[in-house]
DRENDO-1510 file (C-alpha; in Angstrom, 1 decimal, always signed):
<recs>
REC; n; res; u; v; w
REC; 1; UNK; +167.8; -5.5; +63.2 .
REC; 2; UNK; +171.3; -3.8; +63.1 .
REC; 3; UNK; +172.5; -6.4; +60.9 .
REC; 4; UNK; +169.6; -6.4; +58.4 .
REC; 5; UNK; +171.1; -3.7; +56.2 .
REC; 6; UNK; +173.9; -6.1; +54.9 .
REC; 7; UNK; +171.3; -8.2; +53.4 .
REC; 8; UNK; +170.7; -8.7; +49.6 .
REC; 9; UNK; +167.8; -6.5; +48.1 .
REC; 10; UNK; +166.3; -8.5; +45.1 .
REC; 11; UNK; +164.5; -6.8; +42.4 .
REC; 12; UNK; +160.8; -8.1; +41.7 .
REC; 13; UNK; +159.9; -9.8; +38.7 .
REC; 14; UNK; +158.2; -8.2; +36.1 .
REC; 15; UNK; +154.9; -8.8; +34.9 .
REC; 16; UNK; +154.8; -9.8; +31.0 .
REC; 17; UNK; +152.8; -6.8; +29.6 .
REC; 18; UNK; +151.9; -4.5; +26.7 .
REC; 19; UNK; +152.8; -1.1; +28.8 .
REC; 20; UNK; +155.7; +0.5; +30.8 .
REC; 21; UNK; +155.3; -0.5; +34.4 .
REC; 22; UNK; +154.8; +2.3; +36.5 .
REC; 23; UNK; +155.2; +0.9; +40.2 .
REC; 24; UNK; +154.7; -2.8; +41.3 .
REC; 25; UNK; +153.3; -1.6; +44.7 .
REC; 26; UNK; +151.9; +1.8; +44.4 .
REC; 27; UNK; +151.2; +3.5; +47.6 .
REC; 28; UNK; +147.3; +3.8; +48.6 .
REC; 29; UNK; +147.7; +8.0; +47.9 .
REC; 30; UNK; +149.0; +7.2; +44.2 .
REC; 31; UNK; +146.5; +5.0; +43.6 .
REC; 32; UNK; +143.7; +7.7; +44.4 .
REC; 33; UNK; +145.5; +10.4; +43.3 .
REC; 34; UNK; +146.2; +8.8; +40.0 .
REC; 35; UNK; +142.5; +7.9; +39.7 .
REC; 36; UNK; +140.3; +9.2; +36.2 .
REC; 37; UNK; +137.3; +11.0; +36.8 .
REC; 38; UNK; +135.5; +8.0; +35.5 .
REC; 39; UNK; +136.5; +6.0; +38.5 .
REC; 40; UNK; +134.9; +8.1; +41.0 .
REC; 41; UNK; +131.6; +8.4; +39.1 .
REC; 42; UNK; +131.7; +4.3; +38.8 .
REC; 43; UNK; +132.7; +4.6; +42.4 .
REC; 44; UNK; +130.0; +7.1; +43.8 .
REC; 45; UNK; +127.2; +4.6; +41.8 .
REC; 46; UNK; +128.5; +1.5; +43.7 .
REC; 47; UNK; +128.2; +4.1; +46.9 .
REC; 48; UNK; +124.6; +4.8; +46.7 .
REC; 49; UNK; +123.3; +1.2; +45.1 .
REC; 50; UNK; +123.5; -0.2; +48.6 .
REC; 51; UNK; +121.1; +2.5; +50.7 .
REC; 52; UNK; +119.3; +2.4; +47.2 .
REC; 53; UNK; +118.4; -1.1; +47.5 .
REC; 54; UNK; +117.7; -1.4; +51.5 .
REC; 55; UNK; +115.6; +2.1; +50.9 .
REC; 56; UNK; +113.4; +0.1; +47.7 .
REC; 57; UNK; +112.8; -3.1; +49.9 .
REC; 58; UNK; +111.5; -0.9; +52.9 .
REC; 59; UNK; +109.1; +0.3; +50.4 .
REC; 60; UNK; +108.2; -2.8; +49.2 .
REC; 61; UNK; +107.8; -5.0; +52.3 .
REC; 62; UNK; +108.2; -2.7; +55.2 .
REC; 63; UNK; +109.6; -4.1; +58.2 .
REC; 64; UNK; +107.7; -2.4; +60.4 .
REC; 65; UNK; +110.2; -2.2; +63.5 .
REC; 66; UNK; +110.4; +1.8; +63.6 .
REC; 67; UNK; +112.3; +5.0; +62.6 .
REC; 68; UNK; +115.2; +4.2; +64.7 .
REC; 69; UNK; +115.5; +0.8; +63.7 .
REC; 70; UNK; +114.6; +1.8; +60.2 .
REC; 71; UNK; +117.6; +4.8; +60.9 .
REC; 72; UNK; +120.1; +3.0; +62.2 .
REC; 73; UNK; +119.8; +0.3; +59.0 .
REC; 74; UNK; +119.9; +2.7; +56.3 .
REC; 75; UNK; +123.3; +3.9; +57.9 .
REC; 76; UNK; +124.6; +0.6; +57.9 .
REC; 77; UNK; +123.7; +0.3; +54.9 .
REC; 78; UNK; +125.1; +3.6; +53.8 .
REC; 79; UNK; +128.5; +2.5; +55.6 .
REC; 80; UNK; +129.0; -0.6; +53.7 .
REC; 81; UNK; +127.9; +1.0; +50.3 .
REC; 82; UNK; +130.4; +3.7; +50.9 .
REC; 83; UNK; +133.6; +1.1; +52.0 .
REC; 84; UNK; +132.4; -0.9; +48.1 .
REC; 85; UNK; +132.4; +2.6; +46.5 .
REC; 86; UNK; +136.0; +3.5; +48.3 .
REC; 87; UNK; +137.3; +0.0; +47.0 .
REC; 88; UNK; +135.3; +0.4; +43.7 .
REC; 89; UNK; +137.6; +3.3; +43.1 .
REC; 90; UNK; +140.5; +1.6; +44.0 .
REC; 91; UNK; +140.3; -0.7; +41.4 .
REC; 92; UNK; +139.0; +1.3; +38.9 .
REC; 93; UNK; +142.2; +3.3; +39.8 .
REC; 94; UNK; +144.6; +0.7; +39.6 .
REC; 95; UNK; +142.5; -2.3; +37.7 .
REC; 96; UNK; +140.7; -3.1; +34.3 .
REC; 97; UNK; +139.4; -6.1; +33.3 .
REC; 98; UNK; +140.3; -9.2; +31.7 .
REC; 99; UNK; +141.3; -12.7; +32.2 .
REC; 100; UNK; +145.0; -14.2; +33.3 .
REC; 101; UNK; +146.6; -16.9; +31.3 .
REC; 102; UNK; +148.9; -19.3; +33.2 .
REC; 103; UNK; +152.6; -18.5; +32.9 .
REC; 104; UNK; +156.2; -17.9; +34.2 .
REC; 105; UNK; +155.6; -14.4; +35.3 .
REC; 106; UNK; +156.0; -12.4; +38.8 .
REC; 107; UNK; +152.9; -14.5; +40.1 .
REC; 108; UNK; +152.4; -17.0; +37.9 .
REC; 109; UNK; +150.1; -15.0; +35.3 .
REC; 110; UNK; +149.9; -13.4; +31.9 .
REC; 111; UNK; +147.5; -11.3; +31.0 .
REC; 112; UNK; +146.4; -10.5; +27.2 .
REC; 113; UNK; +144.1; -7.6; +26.7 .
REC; 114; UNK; +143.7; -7.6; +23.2 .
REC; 115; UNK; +141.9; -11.4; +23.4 .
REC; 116; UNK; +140.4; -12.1; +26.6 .
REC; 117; UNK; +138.8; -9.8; +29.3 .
REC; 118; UNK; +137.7; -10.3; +32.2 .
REC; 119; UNK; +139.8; -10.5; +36.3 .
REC; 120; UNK; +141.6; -7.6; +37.9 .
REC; 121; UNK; +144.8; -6.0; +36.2 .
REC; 122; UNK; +146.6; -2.7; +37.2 .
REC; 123; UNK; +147.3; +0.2; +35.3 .
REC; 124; UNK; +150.2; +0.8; +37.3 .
REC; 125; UNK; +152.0; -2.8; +36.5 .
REC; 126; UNK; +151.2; -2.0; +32.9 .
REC; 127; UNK; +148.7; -4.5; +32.0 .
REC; 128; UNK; +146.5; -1.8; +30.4 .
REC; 129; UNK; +146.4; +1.2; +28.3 .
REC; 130; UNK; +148.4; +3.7; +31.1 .
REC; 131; UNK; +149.5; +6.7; +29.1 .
REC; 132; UNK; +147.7; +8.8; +31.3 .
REC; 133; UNK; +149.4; +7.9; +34.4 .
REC; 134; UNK; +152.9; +7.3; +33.0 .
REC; 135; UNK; +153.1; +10.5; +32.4 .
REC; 136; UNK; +151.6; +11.9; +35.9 .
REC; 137; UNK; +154.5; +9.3; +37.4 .
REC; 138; UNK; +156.8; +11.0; +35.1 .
REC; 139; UNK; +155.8; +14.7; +36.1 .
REC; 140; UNK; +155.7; +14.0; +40.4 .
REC; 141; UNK; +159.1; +12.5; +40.0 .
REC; 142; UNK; +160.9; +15.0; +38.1 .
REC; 143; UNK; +159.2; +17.7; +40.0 .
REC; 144; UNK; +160.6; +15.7; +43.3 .
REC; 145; UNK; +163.7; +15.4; +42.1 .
REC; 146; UNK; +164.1; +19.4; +41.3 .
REC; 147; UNK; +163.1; +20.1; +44.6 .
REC; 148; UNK; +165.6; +17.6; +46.0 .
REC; 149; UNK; +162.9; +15.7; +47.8 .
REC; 150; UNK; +162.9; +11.7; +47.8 .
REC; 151; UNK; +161.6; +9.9; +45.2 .
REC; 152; UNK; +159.0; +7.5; +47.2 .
REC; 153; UNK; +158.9; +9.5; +50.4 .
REC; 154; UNK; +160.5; +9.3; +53.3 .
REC; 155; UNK; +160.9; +6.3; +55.6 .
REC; 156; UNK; +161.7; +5.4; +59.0 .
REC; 157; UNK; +162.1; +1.6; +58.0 .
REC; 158; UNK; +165.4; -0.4; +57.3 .
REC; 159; UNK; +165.8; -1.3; +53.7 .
REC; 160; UNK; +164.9; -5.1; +54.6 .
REC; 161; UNK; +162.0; -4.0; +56.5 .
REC; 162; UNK; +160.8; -1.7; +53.5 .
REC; 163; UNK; +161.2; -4.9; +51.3 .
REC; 164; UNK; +159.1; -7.1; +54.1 .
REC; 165; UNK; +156.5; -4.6; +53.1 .
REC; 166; UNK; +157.0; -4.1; +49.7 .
REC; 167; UNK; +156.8; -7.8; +49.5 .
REC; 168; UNK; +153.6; -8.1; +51.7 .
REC; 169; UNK; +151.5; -5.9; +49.6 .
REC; 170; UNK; +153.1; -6.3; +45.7 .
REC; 171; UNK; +150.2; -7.1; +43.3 .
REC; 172; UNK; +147.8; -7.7; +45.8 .
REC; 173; UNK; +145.5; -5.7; +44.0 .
REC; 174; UNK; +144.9; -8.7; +41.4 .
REC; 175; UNK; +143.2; -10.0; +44.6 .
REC; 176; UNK; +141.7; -7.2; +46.3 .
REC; 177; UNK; +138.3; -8.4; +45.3 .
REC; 178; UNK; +138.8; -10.8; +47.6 .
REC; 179; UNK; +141.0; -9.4; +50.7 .
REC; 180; UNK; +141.3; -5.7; +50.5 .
REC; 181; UNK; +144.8; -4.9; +50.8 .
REC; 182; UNK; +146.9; -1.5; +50.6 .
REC; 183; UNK; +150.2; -0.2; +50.5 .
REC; 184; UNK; +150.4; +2.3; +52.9 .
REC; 185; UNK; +154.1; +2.1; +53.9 .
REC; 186; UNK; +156.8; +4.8; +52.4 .
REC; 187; UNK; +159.8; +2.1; +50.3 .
REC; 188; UNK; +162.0; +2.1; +47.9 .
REC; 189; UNK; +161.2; -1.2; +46.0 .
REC; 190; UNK; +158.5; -0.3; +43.1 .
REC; 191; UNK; +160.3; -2.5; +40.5 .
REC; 192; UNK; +161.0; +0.2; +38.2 .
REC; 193; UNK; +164.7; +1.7; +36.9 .
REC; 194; UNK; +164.2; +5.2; +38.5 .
REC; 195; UNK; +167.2; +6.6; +36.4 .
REC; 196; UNK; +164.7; +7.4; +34.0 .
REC; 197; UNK; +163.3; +10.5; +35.9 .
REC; 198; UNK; +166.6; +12.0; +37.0 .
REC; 199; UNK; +167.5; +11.6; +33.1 .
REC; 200; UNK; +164.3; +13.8; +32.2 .
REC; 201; UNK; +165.3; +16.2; +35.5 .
REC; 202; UNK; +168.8; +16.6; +33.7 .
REC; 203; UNK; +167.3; +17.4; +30.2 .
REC; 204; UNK; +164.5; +19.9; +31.9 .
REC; 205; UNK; +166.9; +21.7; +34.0 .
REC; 206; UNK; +169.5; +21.8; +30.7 .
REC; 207; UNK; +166.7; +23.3; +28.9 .
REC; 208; UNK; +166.0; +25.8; +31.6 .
REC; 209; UNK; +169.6; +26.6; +31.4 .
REC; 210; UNK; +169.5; +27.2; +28.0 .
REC; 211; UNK; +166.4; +29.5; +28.2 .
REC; 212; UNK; +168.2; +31.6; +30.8 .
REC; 213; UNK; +171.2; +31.9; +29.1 .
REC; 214; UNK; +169.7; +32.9; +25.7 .
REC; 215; UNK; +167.1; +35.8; +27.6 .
REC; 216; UNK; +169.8; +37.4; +29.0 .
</recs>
């Protein structure tokens, strides 16, 4: 482990797409921060369609093996409606969709939004419309960067171990649909030139320079 800082870091690939890339593997609390209020209502619908359902077919064809039985089922189902709702959101967060072309991108995909639609794509790798959120990531950078915090958060990891996990959960959200997979780990490998945000920290703090000076 000692040794494992002397090792290489390589830069992802980037995806082929129509918007700025805003992180190749957002961390779970970006993802739901980031998320539009249209998201949670889609996500609160999947939530209840679940309980919904079991609740209609009780109606219609009761089982007839009691309250507690009848209990304990709806809370199931309740569970499993809210884990698609949480998921739901997730997507919705960090997904649109349309369909993927073959090609020599990151993982072996382009997408084109303006023909196709269809499968999962992320607003954070820039695959859809992401003006909203660029300039959210924009905002929480700068503002980190003032306060002389770090830009991804801290970690206890080694830089190859933050790329083991950077690595291990990179795009997986084209594929969440079928494994549920999150970033959850603090790293330093989103695939995006951060001198960008301490560029827009130096003209902000410039300007409130400026503004200082001249009310004096």
């Amino acid at each position: 482990m000692a040794a494992d800082h002397a090792r290489p870091i390589l830069p992802p690939k980037q995806l082929k797409t129509d918007y700025p890339l805003i992180d190749s593997d957002p961390h779970v609390r970006r993802v739901f921060g980031y998320a539009r209020p249209s998201d949670y209502i889609m996500g609160a619908g999947v939530t209840v369609v679940s309980p919904l359902l079991f609740g209609i077919m009780e109606r219609v064809q009761p089982a007839a093996s009691g309250a507690i039985n009848y209990t304990r089922c709806m809370r199931l189902a309740g569970a499993v409606g809210l884990a698609a709702g949480i998921i739901t959101v997730y997507q919705r967060s960090s997904s649109q969709l349309f369909p993927i072309h073959e090609s020599d991108s990151a993982v072996g995909f382009y997408i084109d939004p303006v023909t196709d639609s269809n499968p999962l794509v992320d607003r954070f790798y820039g695959l859809t419309e992401n003006s909203r959120e660029e300039e959210m990531d924009m905002r929480e950078m700068v503002d980190k960067i003032k306060k002389g915090e770090p830009l991804y958060g801290t970690s206890v990891l080694s830089p190859y171990m933050q790329g083991v996990a950077a690595r291990n959960s990179r795009y997986t959200s084209l594929f969440i649909h079928v494994i549920p997979w999150f970033n959850v780990v603090n790293h330093n490998q989103h695939g995006v030139d951060t001198a960008k945000y301490y560029r827009q920290a130096e003209r902000e703090l410039e300007a409130e320079r400026e503004k200082m000076m001249a009310s004096q």
